[in-house]
FIFIBA-610296 format. One record per residue: x, z, y of N, C-alpha, C in turn; residue in one letter. Coordinates in steps of 0.001 Angstrom, whole numbers, padded with zeros to 6 digits, always signed. Layout:
REM residues N
XZYXZYXZYA/...
END
This chain:
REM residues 267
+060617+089858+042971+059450+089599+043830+059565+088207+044441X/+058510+087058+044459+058791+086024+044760+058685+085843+046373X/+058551+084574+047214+058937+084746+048806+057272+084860+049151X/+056501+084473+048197+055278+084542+048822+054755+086094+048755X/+054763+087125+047550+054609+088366+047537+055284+089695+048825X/+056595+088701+048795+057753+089922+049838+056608+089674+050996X/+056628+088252+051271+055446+088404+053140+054882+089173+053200X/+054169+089396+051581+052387+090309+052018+052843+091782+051715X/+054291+092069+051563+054039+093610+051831+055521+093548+052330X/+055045+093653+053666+056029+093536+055109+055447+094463+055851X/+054701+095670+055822+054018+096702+056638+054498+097837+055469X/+055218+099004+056052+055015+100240+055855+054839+101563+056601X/+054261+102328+056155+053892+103048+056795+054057+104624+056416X/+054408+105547+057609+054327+106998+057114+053644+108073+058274X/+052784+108404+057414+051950+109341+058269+052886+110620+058503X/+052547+110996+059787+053548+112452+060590+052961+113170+060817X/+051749+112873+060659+050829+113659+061036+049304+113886+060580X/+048790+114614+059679+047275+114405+059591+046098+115620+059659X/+046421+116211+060575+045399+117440+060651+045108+117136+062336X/+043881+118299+062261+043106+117750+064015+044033+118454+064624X/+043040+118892+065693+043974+119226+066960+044453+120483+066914X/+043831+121580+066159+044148+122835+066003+045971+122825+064976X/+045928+122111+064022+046808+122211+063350+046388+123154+062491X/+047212+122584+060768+047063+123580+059754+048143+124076+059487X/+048777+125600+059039+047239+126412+059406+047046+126561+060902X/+046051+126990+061077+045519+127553+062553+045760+128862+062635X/+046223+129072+063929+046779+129963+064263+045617+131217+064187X/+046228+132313+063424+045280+133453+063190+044354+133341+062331X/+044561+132397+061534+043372+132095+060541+043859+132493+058927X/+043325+133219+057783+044060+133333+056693+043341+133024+055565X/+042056+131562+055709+041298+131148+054754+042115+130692+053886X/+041327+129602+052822+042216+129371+051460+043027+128912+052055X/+042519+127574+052548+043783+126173+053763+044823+126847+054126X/+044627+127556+054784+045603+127848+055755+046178+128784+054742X/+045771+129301+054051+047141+130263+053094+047588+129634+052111X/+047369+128594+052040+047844+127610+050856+049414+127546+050368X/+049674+127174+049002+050855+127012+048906+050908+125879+048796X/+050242+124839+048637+050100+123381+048573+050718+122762+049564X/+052004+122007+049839+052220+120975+050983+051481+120718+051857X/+050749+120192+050986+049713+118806+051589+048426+119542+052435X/+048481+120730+052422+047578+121629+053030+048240+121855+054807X/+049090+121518+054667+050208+122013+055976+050389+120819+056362X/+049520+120847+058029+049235+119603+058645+049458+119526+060049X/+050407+118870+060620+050733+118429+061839+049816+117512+062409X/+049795+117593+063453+048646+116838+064668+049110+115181+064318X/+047426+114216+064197+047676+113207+063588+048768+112576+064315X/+049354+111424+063519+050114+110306+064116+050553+109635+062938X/+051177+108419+062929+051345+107451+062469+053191+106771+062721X/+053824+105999+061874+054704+105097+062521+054975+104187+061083X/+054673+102697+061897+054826+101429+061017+056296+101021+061075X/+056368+100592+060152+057726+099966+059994+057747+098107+059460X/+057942+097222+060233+057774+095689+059943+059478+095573+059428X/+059926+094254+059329+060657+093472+059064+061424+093358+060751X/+060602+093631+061446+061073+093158+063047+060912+094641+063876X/+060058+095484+063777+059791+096144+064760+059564+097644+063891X/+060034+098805+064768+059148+100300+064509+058361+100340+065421X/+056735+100724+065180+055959+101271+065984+055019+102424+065869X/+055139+103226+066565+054882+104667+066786+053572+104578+067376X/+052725+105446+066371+050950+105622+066882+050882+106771+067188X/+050803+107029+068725+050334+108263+069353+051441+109417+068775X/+051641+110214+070268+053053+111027+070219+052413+112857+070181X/+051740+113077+068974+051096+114655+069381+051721+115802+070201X/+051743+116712+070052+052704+118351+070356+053442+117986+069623X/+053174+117813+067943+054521+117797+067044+055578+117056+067055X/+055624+115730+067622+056163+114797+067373+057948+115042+067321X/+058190+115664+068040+059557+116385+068061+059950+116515+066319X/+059039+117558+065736+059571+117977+064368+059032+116886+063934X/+058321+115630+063715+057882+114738+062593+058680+114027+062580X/+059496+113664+063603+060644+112718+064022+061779+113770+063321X/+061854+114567+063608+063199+115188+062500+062699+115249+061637X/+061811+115407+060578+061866+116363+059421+062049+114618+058598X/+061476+113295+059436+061195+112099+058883+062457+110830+058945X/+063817+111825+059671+064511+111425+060158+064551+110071+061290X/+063568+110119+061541+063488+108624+062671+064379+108760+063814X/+065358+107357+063986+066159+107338+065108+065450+106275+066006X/+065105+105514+065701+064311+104162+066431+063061+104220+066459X/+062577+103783+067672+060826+103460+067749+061330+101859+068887X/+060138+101213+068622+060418+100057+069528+059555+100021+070325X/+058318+100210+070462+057090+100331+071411+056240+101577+070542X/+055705+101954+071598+054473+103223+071281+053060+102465+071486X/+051874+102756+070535+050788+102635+071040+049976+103983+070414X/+048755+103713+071934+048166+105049+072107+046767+104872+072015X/+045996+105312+071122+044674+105360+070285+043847+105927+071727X/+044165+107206+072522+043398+107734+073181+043745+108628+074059X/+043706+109364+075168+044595+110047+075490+044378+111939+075566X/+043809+111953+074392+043593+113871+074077+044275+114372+073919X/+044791+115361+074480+046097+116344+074346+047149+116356+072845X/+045984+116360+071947+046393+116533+070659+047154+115143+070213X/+046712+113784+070918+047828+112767+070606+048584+112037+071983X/+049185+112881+072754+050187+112408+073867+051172+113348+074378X/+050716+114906+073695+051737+115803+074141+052856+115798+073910X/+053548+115117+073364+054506+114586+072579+055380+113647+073870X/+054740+113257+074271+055470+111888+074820+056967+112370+075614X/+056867+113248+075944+058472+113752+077015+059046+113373+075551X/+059286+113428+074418+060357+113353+073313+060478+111935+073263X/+059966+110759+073884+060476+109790+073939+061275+109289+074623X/+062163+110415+075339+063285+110354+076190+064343+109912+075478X/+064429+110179+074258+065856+110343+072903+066195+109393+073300X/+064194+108352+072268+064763+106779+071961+064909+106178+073025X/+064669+106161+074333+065089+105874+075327+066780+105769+075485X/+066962+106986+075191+068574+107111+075653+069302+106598+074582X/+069036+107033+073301+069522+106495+072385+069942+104654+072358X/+068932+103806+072833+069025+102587+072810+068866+102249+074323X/+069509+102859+074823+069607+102647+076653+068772+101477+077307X/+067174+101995+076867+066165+101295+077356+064620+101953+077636X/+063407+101002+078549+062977+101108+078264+061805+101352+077079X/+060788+102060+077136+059845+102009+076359+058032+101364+076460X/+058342+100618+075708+056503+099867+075945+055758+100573+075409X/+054954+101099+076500+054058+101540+076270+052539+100839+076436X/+052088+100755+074808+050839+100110+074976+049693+100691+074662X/+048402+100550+075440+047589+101300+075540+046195+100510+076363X/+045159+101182+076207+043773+100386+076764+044158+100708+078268X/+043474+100466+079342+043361+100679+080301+043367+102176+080584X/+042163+102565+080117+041503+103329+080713+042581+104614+080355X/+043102+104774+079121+044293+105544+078504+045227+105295+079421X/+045927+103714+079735+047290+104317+080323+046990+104828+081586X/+045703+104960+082524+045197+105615+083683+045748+107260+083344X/+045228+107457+082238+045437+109381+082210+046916+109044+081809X/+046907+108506+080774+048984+108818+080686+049651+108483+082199X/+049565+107781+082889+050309+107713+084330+049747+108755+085384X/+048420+109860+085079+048408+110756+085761+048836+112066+085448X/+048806+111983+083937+049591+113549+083167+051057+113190+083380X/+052022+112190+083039+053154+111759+083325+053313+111213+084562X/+052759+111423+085550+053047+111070+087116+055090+111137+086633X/+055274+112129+086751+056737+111643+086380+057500+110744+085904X/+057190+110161+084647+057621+108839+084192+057101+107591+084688X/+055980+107311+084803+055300+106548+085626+055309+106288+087225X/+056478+106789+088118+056121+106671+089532+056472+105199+089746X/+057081+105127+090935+056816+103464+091581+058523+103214+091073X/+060006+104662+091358+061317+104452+091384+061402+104690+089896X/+062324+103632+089276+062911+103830+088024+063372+105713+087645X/+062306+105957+086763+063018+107375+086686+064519+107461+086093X/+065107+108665+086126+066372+109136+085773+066559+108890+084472X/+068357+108198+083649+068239+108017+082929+068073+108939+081424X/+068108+110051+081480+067588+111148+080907+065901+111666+081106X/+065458+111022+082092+063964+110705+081484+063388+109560+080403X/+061993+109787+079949+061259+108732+079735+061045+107717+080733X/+061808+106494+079805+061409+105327+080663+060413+104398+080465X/+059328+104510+080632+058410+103763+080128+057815+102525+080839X/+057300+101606+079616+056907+100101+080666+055369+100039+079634X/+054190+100582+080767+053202+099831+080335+052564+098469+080423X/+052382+098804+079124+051663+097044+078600+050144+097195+078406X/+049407+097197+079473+047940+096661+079356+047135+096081+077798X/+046545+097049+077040+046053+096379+075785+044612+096111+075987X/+044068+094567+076236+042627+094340+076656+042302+093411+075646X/+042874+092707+074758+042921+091843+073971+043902+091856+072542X/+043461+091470+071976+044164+091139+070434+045691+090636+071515X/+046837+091094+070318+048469+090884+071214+049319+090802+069802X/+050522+090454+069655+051044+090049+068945+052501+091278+069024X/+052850+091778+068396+054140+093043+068158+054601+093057+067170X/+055682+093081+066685+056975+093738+065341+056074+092590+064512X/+055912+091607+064759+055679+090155+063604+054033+090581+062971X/+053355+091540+063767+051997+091670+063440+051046+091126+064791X/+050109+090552+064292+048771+090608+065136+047713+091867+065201X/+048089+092277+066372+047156+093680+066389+045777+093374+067386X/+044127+093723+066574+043197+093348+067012+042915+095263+067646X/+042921+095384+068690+041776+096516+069675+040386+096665+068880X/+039684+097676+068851+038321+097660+068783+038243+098848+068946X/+036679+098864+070041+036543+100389+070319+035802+101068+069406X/+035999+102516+069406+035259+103530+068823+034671+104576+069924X/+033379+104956+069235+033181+105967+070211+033238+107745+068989X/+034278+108145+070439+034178+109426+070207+033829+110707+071357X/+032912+110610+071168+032376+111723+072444+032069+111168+073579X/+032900+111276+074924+032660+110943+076118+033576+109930+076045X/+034577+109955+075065+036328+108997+075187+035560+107996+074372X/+036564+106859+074328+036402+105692+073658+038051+105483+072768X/+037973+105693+071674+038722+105407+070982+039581+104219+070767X/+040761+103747+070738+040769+102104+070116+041496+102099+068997X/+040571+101726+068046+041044+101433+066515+041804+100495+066661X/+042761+100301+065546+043409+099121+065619+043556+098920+064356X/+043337+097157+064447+043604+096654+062956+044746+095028+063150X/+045636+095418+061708+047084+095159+062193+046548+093859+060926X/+047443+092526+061505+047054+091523+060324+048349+090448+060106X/+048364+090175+059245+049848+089149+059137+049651+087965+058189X/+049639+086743+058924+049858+085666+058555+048092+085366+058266X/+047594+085669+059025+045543+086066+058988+045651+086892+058022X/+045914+087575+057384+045646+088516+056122+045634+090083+057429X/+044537+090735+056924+044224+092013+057240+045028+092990+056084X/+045679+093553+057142+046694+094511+056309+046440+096144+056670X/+046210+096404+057381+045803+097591+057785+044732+098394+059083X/+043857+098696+058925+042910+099294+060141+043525+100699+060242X/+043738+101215+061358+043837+102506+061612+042565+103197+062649X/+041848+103675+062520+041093+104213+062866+040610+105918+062857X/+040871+106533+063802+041478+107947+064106+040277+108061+064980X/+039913+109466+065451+039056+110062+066191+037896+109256+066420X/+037117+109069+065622+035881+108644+065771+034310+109351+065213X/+033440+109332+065431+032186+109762+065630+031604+108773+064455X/+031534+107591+064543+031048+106584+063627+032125+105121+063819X/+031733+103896+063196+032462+103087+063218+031394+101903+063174X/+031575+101735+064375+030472+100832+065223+030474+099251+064538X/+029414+098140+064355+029583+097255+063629+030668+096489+063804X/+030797+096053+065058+031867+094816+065373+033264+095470+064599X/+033739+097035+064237+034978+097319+064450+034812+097304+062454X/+034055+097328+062301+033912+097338+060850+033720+095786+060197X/+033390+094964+061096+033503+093476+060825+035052+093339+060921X/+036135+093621+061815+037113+093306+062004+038115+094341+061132X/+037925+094838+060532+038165+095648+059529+037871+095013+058182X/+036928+094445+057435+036211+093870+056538+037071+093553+055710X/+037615+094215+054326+038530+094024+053252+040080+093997+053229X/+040056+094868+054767+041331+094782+055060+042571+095822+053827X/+043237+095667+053453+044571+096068+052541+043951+098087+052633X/+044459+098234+053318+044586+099792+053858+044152+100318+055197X/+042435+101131+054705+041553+101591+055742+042471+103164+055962X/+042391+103194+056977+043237+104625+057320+041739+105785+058875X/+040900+106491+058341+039837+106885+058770+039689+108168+059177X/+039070+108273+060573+038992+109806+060496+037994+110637+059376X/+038221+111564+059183+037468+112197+058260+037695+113929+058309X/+037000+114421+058854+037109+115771+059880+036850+116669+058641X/+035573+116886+058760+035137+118126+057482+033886+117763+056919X/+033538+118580+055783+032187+118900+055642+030609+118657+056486X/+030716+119234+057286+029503+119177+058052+030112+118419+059402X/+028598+117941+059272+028759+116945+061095+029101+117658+061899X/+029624+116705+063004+030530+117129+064507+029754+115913+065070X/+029900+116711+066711+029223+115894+067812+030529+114439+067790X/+031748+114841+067374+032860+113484+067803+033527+113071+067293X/+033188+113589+066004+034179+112878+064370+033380+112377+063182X/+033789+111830+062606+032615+111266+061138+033154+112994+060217X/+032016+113033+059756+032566+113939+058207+032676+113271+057443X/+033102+113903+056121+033649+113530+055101+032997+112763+054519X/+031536+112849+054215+030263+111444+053636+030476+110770+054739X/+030350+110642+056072+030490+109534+056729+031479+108792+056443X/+032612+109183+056691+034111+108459+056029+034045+107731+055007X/+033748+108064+054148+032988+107895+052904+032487+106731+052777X/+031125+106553+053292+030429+105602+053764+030743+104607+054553X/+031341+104978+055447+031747+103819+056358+032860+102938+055191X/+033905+103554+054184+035076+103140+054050+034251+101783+053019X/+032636+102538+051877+032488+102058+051395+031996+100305+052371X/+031579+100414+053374+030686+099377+053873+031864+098492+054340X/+033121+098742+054689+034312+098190+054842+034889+097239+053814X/+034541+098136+052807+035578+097342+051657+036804+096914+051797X/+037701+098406+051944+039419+097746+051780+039770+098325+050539X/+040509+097927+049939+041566+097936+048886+041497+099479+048446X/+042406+100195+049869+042295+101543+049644+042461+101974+051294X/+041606+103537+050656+041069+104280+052346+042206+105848+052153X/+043295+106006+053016+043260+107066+053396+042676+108228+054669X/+042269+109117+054774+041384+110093+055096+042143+110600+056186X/+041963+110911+056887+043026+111512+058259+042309+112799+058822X/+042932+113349+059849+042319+114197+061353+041269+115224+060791X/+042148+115692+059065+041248+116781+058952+041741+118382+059043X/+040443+118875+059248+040873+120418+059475+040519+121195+058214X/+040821+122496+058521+041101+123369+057559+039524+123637+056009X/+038877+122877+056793+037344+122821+055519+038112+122252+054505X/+038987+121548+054767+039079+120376+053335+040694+120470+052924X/+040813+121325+051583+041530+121739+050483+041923+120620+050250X/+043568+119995+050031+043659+118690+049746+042949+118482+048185X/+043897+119442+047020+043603+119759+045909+042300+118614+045886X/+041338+120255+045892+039995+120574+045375+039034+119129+046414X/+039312+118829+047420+038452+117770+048033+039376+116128+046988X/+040861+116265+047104+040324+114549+046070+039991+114705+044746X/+040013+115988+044061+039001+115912+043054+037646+115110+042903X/+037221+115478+044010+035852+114437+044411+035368+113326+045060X/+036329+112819+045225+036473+111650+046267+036505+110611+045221X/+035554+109383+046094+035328+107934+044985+036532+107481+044386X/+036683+106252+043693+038023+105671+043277+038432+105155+044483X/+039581+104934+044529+040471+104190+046001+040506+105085+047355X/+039553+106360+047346+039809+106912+048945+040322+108191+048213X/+041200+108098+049192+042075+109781+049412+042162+110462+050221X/+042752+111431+050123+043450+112045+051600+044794+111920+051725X/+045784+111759+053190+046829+111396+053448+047184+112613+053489X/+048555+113082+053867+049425+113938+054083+050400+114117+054846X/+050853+114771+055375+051983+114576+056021+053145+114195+055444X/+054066+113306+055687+055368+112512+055187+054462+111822+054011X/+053190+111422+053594+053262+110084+053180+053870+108857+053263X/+054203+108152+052420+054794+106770+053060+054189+105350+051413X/+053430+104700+052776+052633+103602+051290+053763+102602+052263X/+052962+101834+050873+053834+100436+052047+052811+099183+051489X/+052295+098133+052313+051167+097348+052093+051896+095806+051923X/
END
């Protein structure tokens, strides 16, 4: 591989997570999904973690995060960032005590405003004014209001709306090259965030089910949006039990898929 190729694939990535908030299967449920023998049918609450040349960074800490971090063996995270703050991606966060202790430090925590407001009121504990205990989470928020620079990437903010919350997509770029959008819990994908997205390497999209929802795209929306994007390739996220991995990428255009849990691409 020559020195100019190694630069442009300096981002990898492995999903830990890609089912909504219920988790597959859902509890008490014994449709096809959920009785599946298929892997890829068996889905932990979304999340994400990049891996650079310089930095690990961890997208949003669900309920699961405990087992995605074992089953994925991860010992290191270097900063966390947080898409939004819904139960389904922050319940997690007390397990960032490990890497804390493990590397006898704080943790940056980065996040929009309005997010690290609820994370410093659900974690009043980690967040007070006295350095918590060193067997707590130690966390140091970092205010995300602007495009910021982390683990040798430029990461651009852009909001999404989902419901009453505001989402923040993020799209990760290196050396100006757009390398990856992540974009999770959204309703639609508003112009500006799809301009800043625009041919980027690897679209990563919510894509819920079948039929519309008041606070997620479905599956033609996803679809659609990924086509008006134009990246390389789209994986499919934050879906629930409607969508059979199988039998749904049977039908899916060229280049979009669905992700899985313990995927790992690398861009």
């Amino acid at each position: 591989m020559t020195a100019s190729n190694k630069a442009m694939r300096d981002l990898d990535v492995t999903f830990l997570g890609t089912g909504t908030s219920h988790g597959i299967p859902v509890i008490g449920c014994q449709c096809r999904v959920c009785s599946s023998s298929d892997p890829r049918d068996k889905r932990l609450r979304t999340a994400a973690i990049l891996r650079t040349g310089e930095a690990v960074l961890q997208i949003d800490t669900p309920p699961d995060f405990r087992t995605q971090c074992l089953r994925e063996a991860i010992t290191r995270i270097d900063a966390v960032i947080y898409t939004h703050s819904h139960t389904d991606h922050i319940l997690g966060f007390d397990d960032l005590r490990r890497f804390c202790e493990l590397e006898k430090k704080n943790m940056p925590i980065y996040a929009a405003p309005r997010t690290l407001t609820d994370l410093k009121r659900v974690f009043a504990y980690a967040f007070g004014e006295e350095e918590p205990p060193l067997n707590y989470v130690r966390p140091s928020a970092v205010p995300v209001e602007g495009a910021f620079p982390l683990g040798g990437l430029d990461i651009l903010p852009v909001d999404l709306p989902h419901g009453r919350m505001v989402t923040t997509g993020l799209v990760f770029s290196s050396g100006g090259h757009r390398k990856l959008a992540y974009f999770t819990d959204c309703q639609a994908v508003p112009p500006a965030a799809e301009e800043a997205a625009r041919g980027v390497d690897v679209l990563v999209l919510d894509a819920l089910r079948h039929a519309s929802h008041s606070t997620h795209m479905s599956l033609s929306e996803a679809i659609e949006a990924a086509h008006r994007i134009r990246a390389r390739r789209t994986y499919l996220i934050h879906m629930c039990h409607d969508l059979g991995h199988a039998e749904t990428e049977r039908n899916l255009p060229d280049g979009i898929r669905l992700a899985y849990d313990g995927l790992q691409i690398s861009i």
